[in-house]
C-alpha positions as CSV (number, residue, x, y, z in Angstrom):
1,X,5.2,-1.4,2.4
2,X,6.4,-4.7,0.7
3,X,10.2,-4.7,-1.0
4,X,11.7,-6.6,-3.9
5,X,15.0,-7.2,-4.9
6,X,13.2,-9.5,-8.2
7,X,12.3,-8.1,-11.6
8,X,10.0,-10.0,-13.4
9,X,6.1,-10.1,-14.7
10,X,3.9,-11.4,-12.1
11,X,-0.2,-11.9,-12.6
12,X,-2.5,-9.9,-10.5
13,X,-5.6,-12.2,-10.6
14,X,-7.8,-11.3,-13.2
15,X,-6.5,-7.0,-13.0
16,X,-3.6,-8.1,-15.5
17,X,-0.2,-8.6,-15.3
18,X,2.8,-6.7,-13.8
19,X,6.2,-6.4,-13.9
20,X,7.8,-6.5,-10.5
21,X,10.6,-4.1,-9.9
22,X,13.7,-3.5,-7.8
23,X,12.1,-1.4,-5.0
24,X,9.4,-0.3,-2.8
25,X,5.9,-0.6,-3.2
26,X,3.5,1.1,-1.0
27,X,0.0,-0.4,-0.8
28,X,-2.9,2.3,0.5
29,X,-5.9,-0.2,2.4
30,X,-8.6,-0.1,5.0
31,X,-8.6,-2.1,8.0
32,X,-12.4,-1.2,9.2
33,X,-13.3,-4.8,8.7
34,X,-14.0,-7.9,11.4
35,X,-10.5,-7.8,13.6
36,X,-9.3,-4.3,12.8
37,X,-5.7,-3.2,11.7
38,X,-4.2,-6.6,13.8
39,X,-6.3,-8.9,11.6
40,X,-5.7,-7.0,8.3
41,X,-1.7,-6.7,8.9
42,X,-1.6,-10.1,10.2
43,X,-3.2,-11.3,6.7
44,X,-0.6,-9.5,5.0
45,X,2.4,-10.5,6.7
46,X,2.5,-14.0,5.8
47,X,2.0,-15.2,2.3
48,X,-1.4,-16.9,1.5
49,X,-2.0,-20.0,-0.2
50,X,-5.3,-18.7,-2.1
51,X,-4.8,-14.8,-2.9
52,X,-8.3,-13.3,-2.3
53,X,-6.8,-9.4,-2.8
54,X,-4.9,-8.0,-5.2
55,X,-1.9,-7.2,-2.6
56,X,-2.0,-11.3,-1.8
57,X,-0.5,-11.6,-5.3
58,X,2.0,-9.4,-4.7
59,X,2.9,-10.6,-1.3
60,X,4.0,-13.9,-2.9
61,X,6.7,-12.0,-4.6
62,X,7.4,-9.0,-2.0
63,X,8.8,-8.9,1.9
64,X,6.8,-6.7,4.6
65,X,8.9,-4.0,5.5
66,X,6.9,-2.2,7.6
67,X,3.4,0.2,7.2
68,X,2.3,3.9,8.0
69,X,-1.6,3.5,9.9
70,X,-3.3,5.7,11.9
71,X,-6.7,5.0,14.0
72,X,-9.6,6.4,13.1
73,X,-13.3,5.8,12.1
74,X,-13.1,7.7,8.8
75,X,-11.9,6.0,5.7
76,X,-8.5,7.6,5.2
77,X,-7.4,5.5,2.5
78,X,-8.5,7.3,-0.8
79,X,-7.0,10.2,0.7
80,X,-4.0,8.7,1.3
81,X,-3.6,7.1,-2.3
82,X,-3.7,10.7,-3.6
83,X,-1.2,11.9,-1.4
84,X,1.0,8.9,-1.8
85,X,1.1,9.1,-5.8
86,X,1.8,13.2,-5.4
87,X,5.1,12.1,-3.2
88,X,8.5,12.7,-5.4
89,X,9.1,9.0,-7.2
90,X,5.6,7.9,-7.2
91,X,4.7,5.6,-10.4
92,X,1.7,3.4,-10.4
93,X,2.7,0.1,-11.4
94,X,-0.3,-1.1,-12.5
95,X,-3.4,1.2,-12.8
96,X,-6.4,0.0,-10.9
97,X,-4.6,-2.3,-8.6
98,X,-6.8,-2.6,-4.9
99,X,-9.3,0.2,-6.4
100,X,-11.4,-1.8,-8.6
101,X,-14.4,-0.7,-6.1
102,X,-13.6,2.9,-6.1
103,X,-12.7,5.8,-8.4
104,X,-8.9,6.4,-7.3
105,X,-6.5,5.6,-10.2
106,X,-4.4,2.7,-8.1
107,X,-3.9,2.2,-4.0
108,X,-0.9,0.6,-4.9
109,X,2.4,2.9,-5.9
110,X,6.0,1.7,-6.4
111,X,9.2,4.0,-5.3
112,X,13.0,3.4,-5.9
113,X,13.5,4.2,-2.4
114,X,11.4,4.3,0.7
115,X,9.5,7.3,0.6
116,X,9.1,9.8,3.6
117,X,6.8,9.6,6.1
118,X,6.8,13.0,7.3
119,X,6.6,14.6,3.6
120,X,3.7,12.3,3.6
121,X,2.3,13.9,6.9
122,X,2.9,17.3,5.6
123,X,1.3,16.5,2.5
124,X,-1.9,15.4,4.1
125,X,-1.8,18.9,6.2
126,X,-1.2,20.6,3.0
127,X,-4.1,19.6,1.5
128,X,-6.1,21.1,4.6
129,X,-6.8,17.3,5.8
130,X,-7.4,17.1,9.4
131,X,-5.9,13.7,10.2
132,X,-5.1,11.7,13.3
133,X,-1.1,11.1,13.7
134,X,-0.2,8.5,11.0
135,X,1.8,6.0,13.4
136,X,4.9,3.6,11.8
137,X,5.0,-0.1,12.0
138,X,8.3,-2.1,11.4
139,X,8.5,-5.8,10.9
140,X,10.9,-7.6,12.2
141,X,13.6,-9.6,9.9
């Protein structure tokens, strides 16, 4: 989850442009690759120099909050995108953004507020998912 406290139109590599609200954006990923969920959260933590992922754009302009991860070998994350644009508040921001290699509409969502983790959990059961206990990271200001 990355925060702003900024409005203005930021460029998302070649995706497009967006404008950057007051708020909460939640960004849905995988962390499967070479160093697991430490390497991915490390990369997003800190800015980066030379964006490579949609999310590094938005970095530039956002803080860390915090993210919702659980461990498992199954690919959560399409799941989770649903269930994160069905929470009350959800808007996609810009359609597309971190799914440009998948059929979801956008893995990235924006809220006024934080949204709830446990309506989040109980969506997931809802929806007759059988999924590992999704765990909550804080970073430290």
């Amino acid at each position: 989850m990355l925060s702003s406290s900024e409005e203005f139109p930021i460029r998302i590599g070649k995706l497009g442009d967006m404008q950057l609200q007051t708020g909460i954006y939640v960004y849905i990923g995988s962390a499967h690759g070479p160093g697991g969920l430490s390497a991915r959260l490390g990369h997003h933590l800190k800015p980066t120099g030379k964006p490579h992922w949609h999310i590094d754009y938005l970095r530039a302009h956002a803080n860390p909050e915090g993210a919702w991860y659980c461990y498992d070998s199954r690919p959560w994350e399409h799941v989770w995108a649903e269930c994160i644009g069905m929470l009350p508040g959800a808007s996609i921001p810009l359609a597309r953004f971190g799914a440009s290699d998948c059929g979801c509409k956008s893995h990235l969502y924006f809220f006024n507020r934080q949204p709830s983790r446990a309506a989040f959990s109980r969506m997931l059961g809802a929806l007759g998912h059988k999924h590992p206990i999704v765990r909550h990271f804080l970073t430290q200001k």
